[in-house]
C-alpha positions in Angstrom: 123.8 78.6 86.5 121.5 81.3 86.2 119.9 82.2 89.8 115.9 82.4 89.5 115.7 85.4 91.7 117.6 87.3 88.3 114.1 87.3 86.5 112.2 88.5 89.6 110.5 92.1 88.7 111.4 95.1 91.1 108.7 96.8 92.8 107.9 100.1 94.4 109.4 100.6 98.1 107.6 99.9 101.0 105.7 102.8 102.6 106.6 103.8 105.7 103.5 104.3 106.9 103.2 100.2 105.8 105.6 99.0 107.8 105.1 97.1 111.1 106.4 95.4 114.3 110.8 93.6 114.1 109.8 90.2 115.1 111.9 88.5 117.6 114.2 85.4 117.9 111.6 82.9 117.1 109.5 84.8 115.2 107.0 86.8 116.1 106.1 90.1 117.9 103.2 90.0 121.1 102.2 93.7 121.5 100.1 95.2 123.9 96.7 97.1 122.8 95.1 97.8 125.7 95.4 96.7 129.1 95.5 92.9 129.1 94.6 92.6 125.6 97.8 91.6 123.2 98.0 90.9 119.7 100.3 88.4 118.0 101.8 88.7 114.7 104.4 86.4 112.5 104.7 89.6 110.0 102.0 87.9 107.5 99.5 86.7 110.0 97.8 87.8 113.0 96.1 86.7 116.5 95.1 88.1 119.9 94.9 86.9 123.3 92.8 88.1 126.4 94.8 87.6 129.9 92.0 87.1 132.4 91.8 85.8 135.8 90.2 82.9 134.9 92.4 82.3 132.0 93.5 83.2 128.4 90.8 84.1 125.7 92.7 83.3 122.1 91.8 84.8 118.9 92.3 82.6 115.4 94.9 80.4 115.6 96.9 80.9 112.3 99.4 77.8 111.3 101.6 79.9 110.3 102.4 81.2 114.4 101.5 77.9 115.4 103.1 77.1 118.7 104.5 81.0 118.6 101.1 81.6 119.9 101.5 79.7 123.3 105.0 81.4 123.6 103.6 84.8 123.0 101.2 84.4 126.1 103.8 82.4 128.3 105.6 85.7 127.6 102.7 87.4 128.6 102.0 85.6 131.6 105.2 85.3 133.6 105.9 89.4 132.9 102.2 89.9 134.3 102.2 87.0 137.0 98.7 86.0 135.3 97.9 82.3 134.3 99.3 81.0 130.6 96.2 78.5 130.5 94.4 78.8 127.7 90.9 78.5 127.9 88.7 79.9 125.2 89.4 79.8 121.3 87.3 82.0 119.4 87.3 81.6 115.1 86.9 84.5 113.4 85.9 82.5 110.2 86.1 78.5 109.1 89.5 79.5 106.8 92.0 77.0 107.5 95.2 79.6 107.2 93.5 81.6 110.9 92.4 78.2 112.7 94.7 75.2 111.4 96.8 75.4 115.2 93.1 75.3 116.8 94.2 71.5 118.0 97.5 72.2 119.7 95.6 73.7 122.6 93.6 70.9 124.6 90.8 71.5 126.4 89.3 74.8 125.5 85.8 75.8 124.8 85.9 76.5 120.8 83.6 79.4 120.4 82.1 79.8 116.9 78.7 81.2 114.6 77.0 78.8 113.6 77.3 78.7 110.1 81.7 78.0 111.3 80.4 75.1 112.8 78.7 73.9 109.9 82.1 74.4 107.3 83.9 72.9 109.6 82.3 69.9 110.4 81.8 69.7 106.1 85.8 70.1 106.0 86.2 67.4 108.6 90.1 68.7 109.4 91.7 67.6 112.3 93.6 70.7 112.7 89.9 72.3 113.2 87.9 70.8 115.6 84.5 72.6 115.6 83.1 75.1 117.8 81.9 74.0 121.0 79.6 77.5 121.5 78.2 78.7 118.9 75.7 81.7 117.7 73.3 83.0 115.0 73.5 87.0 115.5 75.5 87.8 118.7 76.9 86.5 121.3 79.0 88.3 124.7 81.4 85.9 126.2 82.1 87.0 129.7 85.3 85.3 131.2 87.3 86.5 134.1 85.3 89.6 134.7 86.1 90.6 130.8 83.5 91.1 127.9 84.1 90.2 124.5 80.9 91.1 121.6 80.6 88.5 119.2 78.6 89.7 115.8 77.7 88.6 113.1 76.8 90.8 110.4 76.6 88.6 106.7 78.5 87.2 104.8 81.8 89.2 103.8 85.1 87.3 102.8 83.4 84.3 103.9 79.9 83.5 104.7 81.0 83.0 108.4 83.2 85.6 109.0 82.7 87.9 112.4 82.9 90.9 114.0 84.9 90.5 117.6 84.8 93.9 119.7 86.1 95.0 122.8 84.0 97.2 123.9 86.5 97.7 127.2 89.7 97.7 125.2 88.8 100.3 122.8 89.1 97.5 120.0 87.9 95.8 117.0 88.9 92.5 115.4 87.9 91.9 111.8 89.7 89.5 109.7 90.3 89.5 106.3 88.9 93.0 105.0 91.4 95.4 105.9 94.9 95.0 105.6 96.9 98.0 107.0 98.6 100.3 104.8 98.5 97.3 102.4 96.1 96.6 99.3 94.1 93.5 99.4 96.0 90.5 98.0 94.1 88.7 95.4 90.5 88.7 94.1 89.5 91.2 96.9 91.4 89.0 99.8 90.0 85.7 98.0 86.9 87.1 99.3 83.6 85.1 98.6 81.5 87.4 98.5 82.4 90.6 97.2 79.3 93.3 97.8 79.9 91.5 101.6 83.2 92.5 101.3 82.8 96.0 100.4 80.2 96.9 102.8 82.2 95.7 105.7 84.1 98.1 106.6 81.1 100.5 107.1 79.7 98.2 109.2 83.4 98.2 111.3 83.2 102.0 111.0 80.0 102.1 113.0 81.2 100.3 116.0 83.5 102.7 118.3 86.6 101.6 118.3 90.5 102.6 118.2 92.7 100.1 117.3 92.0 97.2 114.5 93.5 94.4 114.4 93.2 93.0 111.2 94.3 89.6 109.8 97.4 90.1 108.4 100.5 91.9 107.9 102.4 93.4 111.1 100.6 96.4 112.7 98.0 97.4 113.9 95.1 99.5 112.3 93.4 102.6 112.6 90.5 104.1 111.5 92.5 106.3 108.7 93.6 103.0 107.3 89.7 102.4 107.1 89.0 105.3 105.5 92.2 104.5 103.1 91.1 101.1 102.3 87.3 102.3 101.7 88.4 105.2 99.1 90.9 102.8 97.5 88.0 100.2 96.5 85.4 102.7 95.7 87.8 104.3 93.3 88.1 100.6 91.8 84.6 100.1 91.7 83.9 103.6 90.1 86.7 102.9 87.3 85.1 99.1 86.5 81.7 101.4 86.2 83.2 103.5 83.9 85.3 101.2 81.9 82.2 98.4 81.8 80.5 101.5 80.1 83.0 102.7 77.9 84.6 99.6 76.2 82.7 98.8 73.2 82.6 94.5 73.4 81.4 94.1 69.8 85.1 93.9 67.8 86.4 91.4 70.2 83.4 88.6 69.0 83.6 89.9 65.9 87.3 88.8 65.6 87.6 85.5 67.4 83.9 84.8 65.6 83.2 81.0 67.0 85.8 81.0 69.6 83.0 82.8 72.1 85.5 82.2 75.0 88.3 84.1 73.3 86.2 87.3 72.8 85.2 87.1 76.4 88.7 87.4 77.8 89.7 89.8 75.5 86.7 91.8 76.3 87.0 91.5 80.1 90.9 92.1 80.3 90.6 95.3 78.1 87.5 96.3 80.8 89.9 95.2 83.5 93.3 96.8 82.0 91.3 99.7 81.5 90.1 99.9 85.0 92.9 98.8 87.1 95.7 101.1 85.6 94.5 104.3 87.2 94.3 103.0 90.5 97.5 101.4 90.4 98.8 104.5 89.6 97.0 106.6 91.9 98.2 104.3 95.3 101.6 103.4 94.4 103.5 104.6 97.2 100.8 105.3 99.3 99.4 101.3 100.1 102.0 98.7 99.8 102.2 96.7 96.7 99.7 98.4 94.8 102.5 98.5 92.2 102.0 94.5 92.3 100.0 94.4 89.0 98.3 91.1 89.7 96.5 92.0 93.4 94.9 95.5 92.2 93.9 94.0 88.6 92.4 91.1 90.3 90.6 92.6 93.0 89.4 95.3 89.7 88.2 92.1 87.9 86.3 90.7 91.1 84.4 94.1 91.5 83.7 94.1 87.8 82.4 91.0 87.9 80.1 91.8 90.8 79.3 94.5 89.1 78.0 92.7 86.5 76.3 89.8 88.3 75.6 91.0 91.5 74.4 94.6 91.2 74.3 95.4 87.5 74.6 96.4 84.8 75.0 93.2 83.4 74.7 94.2 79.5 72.1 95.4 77.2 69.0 93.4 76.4 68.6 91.9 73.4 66.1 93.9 71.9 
């Protein structure tokens, strides 16, 4: 019997620069930042915890960690001698893969915007219980002599989705929009809203900050991987521009004729084909799995679309 992994294409090796934290026996690395700030990873996903005297401040609560994250801060706490009791939860965003092991921890406050509150009460999921605490703009939670700066800033990957700084810890926490040393997995991160999405990182840029810890994958960032992730989508959206411009649409309806859907996809993959190749051939080797045709050649056909709905040019006018 032929094994499926036969058929399985090859792709580029890993970048050093892309690769992370060994994870340990049960799966997952708890690193320390700064001071009594740690982050959590599984190798995919990401968290962070805030060891205070009055208890332990978690950040997102992916499923995929699950009860990892309580072992990461028992760990934590008896090397320390500080309490394992967690306390606070903040969300970073409503998405069920960073908050589905909210409900293993029982009474905490659930910090939240507003707007997480509202998904999540809409979603009505179990695993999610909905904020306690929520805010509109800002908010500075203050436990155990520690400050934490909640912002939000507009809608990004999701309409919710925050900023969580530290001011004390030299940090920032922004979920989602940066992956370190990696290119953005599908349709821009399955981000919702995509001129959010690439105005964030400027907005992360401005606040001062060493370390980012971003949502996934199994280090943490810096602001050259910033700056990396920033040239990497403006050279996408500059090569949609250019290809939107240069590919003529008129042969593909004139060849399909009635079948109006069939010149569309022909027209948008030759835009996006067109686009996408010089990018992946431009990074691969220098962010992880930009040699994986399908992430850069979605995220191109995300940007294009925006480009074509959100910011223009759409198309000609009909005269």
């Amino acid at each position: 019997m032929t094994s499926p992994a036969a058929d399985l294409p090859d792709y580029a090796p890993i970048p050093q620069a892309s690769r992370g934290a060994a994870l340990n026996e049960q799966g997952y690395h708890v690193g320390q930042v700064e001071r009594n700030l740690y982050w959590v990873t599984d190798g995919v996903y990401n968290s962070a915890f805030l060891a205070t005297g009055d208890g332990v401040v978690l950040f997102d609560a992916p499923p995929s960690i699950g009860h990892n994250l309580q072992r990461a801060v028992d760990e934590i706490a008896a090397a320390e001698g500080v309490s394992n009791k967690i306390t606070h939860l903040v969300y970073s965003h409503h998405h069920a893969d960073h908050g589905a092991a909210s409900s293993l921890f029982d009474d905490v406050v659930r910090i939240g915007h507003e707007e997480t509150h509202r998904l999540l009460t809409r979603d009505n999921d179990p695993a999610r219980p909905v904020p306690d605490v929520t805010f509109a703009d800002s908010y500075t939670l203050e436990v155990g002599g520690e400050r934490v700066e909640l912002a939000w800033h507009g809608s990004n990957h999701s309409p919710d989705n925050i900023y969580i700084h530290f001011p004390d810890h030299d940090t920032l926490m922004l979920i989602d929009i940066v992956n370190a040393g990696w290119v953005p997995i599908y349709n821009t991160n399955l981000t919702e809203d995509v001129p959010g999405y690439l105005g964030a990182p400027a907005i992360a840029m401005d606040y001062p900050w060493q370390h980012l810890i971003s949502g996934h994958l199994s280090r943490l960032a810096t602001r050259e991987d910033v700056e990396l992730h920033q040239q990497y989508m403006a050279d996408i959206e500059a090569s949609a521009r250019e290809a939107l411009a240069s590919v003529n649409p008129v042969p593909f309806y004139m060849h399909y004729g009635e079948n109006v859907w069939a010149g569309i996809r022909a027209h948008l993959k030759t835009v996006t084909d067109q686009a996408a190749a010089p990018v992946i051939a431009k990074y691969t080797g220098v962010l992880a799995a930009a040699d994986i045709e399908e992430y850069t050649w979605t995220t191109t056909f995300a940007v294009m679309q925006s480009l074509r709905l959100d910011s223009g040019p759409s198309g000609p006018v009909h005269p």
